[in-house]
C-alpha positions as a Markdown table, in Angstrom:
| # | Residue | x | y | z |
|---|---|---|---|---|
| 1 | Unk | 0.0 | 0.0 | 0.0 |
| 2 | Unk | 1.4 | 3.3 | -0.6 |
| 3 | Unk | 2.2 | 6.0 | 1.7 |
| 4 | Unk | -0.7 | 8.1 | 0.1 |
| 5 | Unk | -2.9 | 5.6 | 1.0 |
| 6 | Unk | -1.5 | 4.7 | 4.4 |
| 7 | Unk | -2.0 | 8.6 | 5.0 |
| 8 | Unk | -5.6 | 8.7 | 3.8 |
| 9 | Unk | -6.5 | 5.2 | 5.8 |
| 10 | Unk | -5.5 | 7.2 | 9.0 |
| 11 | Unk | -6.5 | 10.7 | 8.3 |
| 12 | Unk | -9.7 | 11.8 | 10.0 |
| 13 | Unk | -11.4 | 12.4 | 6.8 |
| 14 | Unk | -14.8 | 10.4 | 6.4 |
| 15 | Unk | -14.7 | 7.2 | 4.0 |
| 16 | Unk | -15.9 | 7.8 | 0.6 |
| 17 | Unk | -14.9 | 11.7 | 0.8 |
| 18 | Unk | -13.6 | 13.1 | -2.6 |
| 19 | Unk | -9.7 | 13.6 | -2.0 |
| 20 | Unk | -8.1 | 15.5 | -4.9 |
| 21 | Unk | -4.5 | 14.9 | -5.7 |
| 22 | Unk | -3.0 | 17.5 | -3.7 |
| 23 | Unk | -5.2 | 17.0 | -0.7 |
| 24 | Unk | -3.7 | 13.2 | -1.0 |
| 25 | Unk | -0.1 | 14.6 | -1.1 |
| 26 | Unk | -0.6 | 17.1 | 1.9 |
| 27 | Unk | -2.3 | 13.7 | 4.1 |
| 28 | Unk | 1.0 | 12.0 | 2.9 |
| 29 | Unk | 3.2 | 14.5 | 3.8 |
| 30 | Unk | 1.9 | 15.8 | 7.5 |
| 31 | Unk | 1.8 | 12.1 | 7.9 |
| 32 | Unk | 5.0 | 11.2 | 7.0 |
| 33 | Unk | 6.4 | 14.2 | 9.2 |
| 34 | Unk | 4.8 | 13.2 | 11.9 |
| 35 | Unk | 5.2 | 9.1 | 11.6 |
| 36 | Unk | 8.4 | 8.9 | 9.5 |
| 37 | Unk | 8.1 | 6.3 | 6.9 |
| 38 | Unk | 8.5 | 3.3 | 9.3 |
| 39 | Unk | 6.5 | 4.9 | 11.7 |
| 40 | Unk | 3.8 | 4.9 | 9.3 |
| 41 | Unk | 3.6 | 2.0 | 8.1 |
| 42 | Unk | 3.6 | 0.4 | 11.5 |
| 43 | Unk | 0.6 | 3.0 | 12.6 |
| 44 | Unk | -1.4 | 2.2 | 9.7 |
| 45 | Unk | -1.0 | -1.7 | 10.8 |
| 46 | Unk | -1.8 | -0.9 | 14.4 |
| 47 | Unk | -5.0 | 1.1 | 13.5 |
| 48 | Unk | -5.9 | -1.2 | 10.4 |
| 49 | Unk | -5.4 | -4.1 | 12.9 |
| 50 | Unk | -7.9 | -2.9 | 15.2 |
| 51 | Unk | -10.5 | -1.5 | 12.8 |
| 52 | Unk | -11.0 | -5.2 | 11.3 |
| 53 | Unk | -11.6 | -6.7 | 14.9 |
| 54 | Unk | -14.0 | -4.1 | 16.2 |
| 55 | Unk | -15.4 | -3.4 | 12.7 |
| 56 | Unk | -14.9 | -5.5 | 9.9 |
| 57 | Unk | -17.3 | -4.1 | 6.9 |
| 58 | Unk | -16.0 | -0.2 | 7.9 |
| 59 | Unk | -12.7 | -1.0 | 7.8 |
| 60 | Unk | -12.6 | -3.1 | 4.2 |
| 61 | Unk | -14.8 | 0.1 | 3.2 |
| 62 | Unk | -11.8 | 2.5 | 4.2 |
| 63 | Unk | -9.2 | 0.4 | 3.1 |
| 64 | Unk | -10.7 | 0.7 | -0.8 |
| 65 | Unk | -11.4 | 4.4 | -0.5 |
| 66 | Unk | -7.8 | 5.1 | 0.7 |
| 67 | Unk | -6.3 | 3.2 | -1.9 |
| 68 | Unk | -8.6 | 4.4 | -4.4 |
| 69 | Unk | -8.1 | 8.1 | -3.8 |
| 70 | Unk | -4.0 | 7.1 | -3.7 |
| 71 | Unk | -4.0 | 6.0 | -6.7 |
| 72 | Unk | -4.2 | 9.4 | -8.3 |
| 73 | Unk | -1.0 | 10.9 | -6.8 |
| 74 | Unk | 1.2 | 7.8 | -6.9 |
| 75 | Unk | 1.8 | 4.2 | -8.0 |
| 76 | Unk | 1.6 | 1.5 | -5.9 |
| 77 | Unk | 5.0 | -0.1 | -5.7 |
């Protein structure tokens, strides 16, 4: 998953939101400054982790949004 993505699956913007381009690279970058890249990823694992125990069907709902509105600002590795 990209760090757009990872950014967007943790931001406190509502799933299903339209996220232009730059919006995506802003999320990516505050998160990134605050996280650092390893940070982030592990953050995104922690919350993503916790979201499909307590609740499944929201969190598979984020999960495609965020990568969704990532794939406009970067490829996925």
């Amino acid at each position: 998953m990209s760090f757009a993505a990872l950014a967007l699956y943790l931001s406190m913007r509502d799933t299903g939101t339209l996220v232009t381009p730059y919006e995506a690279q802003e999320e990516r970058a505050a998160a990134i400054a605050q996280y650092g890249f390893d940070g982030l990823r592990a953050e995104a694992f922690k919350c993503a982790w916790f979201s499909s125990v307590v609740e499944p069907q929201e969190h598979c709902a984020r999960f495609a949004w965020a990568r969704a509105a990532a794939a406009f600002v970067e490829e996925a590795p």
